[in-house]
C-alpha positions in Angstrom: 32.1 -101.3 63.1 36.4 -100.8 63.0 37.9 -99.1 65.1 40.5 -96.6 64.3 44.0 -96.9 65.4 43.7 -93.7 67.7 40.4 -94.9 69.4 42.4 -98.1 70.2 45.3 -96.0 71.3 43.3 -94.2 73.8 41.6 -97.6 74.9 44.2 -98.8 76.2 46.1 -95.6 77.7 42.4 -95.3 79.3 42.4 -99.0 80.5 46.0 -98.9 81.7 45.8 -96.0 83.7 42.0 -97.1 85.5 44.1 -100.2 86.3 47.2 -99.0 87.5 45.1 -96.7 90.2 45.2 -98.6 93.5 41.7 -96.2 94.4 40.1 -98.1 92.1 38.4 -102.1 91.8 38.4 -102.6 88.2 36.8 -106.1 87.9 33.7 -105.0 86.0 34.9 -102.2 84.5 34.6 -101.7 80.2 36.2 -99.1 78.3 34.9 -98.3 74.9 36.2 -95.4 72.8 34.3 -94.2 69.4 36.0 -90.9 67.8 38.0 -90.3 70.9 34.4 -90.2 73.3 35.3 -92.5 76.0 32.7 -94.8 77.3 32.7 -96.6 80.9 30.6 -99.3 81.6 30.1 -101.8 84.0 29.8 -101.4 88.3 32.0 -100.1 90.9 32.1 -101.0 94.6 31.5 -97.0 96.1 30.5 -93.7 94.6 33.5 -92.3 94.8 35.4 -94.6 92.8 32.7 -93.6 89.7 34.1 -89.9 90.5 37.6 -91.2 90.4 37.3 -93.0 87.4 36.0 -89.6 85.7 38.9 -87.4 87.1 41.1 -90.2 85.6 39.9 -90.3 82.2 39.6 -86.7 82.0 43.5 -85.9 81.8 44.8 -89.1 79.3 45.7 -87.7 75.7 43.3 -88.1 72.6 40.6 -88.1 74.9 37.5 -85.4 73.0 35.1 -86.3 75.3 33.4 -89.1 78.3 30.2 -90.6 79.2 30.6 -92.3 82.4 28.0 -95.1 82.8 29.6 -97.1 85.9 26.9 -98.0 88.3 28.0 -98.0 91.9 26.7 -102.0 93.3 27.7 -101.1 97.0 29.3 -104.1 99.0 28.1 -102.8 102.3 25.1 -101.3 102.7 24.7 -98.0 104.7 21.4 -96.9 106.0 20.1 -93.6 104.6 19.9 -92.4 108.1 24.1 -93.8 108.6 24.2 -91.9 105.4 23.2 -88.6 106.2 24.8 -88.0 109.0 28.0 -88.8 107.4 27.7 -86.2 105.0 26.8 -83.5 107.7 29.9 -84.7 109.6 32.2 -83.9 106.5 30.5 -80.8 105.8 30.8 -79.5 109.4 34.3 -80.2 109.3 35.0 -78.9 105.9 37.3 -75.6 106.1 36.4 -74.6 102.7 32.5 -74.1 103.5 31.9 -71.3 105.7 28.2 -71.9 106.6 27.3 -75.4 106.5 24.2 -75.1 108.3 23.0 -73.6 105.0 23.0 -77.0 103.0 20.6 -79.4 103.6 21.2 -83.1 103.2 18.4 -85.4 102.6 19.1 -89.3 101.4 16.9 -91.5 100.5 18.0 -95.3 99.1 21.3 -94.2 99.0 21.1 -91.7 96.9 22.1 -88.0 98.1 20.3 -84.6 97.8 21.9 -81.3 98.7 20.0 -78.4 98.4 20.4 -75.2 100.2 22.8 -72.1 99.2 26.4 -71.5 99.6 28.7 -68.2 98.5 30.4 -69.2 95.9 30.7 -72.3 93.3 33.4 -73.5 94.9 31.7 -74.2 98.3 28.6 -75.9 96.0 31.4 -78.3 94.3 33.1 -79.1 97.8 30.0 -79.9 99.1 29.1 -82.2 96.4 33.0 -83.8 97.4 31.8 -83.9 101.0 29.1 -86.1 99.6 30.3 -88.4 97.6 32.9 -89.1 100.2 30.6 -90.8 102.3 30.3 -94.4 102.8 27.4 -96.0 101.2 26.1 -93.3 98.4 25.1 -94.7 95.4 24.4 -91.3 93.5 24.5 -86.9 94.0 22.0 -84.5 93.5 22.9 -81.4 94.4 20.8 -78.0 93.6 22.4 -75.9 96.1 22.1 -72.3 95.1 25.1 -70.0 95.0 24.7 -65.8 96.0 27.4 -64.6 94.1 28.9 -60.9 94.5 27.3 -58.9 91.5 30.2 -57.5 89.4 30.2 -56.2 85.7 30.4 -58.1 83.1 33.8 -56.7 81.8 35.3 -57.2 84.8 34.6 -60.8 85.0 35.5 -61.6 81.3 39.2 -60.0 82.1 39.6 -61.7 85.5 39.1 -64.8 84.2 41.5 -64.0 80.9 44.2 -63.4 83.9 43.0 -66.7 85.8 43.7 -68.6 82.2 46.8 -67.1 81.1 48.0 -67.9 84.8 47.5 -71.7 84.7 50.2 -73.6 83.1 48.1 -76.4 82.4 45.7 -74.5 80.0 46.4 -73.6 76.7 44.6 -70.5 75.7 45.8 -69.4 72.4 42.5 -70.2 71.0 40.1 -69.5 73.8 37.4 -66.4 73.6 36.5 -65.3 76.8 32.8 -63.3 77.3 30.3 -62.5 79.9 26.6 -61.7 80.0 24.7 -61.1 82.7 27.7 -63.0 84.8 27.8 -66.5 82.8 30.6 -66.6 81.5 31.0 -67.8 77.7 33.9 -70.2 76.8 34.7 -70.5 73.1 37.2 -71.8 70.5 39.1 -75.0 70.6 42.1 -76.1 73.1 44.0 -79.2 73.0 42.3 -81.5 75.4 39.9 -82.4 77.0 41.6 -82.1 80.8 42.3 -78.3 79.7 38.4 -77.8 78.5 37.1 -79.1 82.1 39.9 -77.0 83.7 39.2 -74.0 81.7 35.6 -74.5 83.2 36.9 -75.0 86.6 39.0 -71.5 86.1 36.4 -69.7 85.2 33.8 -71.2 88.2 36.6 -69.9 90.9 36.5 -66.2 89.5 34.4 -63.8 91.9 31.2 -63.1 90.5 30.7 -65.4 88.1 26.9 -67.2 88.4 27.2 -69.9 85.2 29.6 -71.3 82.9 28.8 -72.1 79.0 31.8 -74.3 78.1 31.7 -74.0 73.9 35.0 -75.5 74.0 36.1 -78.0 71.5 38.7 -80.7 71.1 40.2 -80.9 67.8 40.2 -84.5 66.7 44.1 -86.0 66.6 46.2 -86.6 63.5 44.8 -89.7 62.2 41.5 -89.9 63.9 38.4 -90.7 61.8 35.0 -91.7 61.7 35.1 -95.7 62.1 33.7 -97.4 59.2 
C-alpha cells in the first residue's frame, strides 16, 4: 500500500518532533501515518511519557487524527501499594482540586482507578494528571463524577462562543456551538487537529457544562489522498 506524499510529510515532522523531546525515550517507538491518522506503536519506559507523546502529536500540522498504541514496559517496578500512595500525595498537594478527599484511588498491577466526584471537569482531568504523574503506572481509569452548577442551555452555548472567539489558537469561523441538557455540541470543521482537542478543552472549562460531543472535523490537506 503507497503512501502519499503528505502522510510521509507528517511522518516525519511526527518522528522529528517525538525525537527531539528530551521527556521522551524513543528507542521502540513506530510512527505510522495513513490519511493523516497518526499511529504510535511500540513501548515506552513510564506512563507519562505515552501522555506526552499524545500532547506531542496532537499540535504537528496535517495531523486529522491519532491512535496511540505505546505500551508503557516500566523499568522499575513500583508496588501498587508505593503506587497509591503516590497519587494521594499529588492529589493532596494539588492547588487546583479543592476536595481531594473526594476521589478515591485504588491500583491494582499498576494500573490506576479514580473514582469519586469532583466540581468541575477540570478538577476530574487534573486528577487524572495527578495520576499519571506517579512513578510506576502503567495505565488510568478514571470515572470520577463531576456535580456541575445547573445553568440554561443558552447560556452555556454563548459562554462558550465567547471562550472560542477568545483563544487565539482556535480558529472558529466554521465552528457551530449548541447545548442540550448541558452537553455541549461541537460542529463544522477547523483546521487542525490541536484546535479540535482545544476546542473540546474550551468548552470542558465553561461553568456548567456536564459533556462534550466533539463533531469536529479536519479537512484533509491539499494533496492528501486515499493511498493506493
Amino acid at each position: 500500500m503507497a503512501v502519499s506524499a503528505s502522510d510521509q510529510r507528517v511522518c516525519q515532522d511526527v518522528y522529528e518532533a517525538l525525537r527531539h523531546d528530551v521527556r521522551l525515550d524513543t528507542t521502540n517507538l513506530a510512527v505510522r501515518v495513513q490519511n493523516g491518522i497518526v499511529h504510535l506503536r511500540g513501548t515506552v519506559p513510564h506512563y507519562i511519557q505515552k501522555a506526552v507523546a499524545t500532547r506531542i502529536v496532537e499540535r504537528i500540522k496535517g495531523v486529522r487524527g491519532l491512535q496511540n498504541d505505546l505500551h508503557v514496559v516500566l523499568t522499575r517496578l513500583e508496588t501498587d501499594s508505593e503506587i497509591a500512595a503516590a497519587v494521594r500525595g499529588n492529589l493532596q498537594r494539588d492547588a487546583r482540586i479543592d476536595r481531594p478527599e473526594q476521589i478515591r484511588v485504588r491500583v491494582a498491577h499498576g494500573v490506576v482507578t479514580l473514582d469519586g466526584s469532583a466540581t468541575s471537569h477540570a478538577q476530574a482531568l487534573a486528577a487524572h494528571e495527578d495520576a499519571w504523574a506517579a512513578p510506576g503506572v502503567v495505565d488510568v481509569k478514571s470515572t470520577v463524577f463531576v456535580h456541575p452548577t445547573k445553568r440554561p442551555d443558552s447560556q452555556i452555548a454563548d459562554d462558550v462562543r465567547a471562550a472560542l472567539a477568545r483563544d487565539s489558537s482556535v480558529d472558529v469561523t466554521n465552528v457551530r456551538v449548541h447545548a442540550v441538557d448541558g452537553t455541549v455540541l461541537l460542529r463544522g470543521s477547523i483546521p487542525s487537529y490541536y484546535q479540535v482537542k482545544q476546542a473540546a478543552a474550551v468548552a470542558w472549562s465553561v461553568l456548567g457544562v456536564v459533556g462534550v460531543d466533539n463533531g469536529l472535523d479536519v479537512p484533509e490537506i491539499s494533496g492528501q489522498g486515499s493511498p493506493s
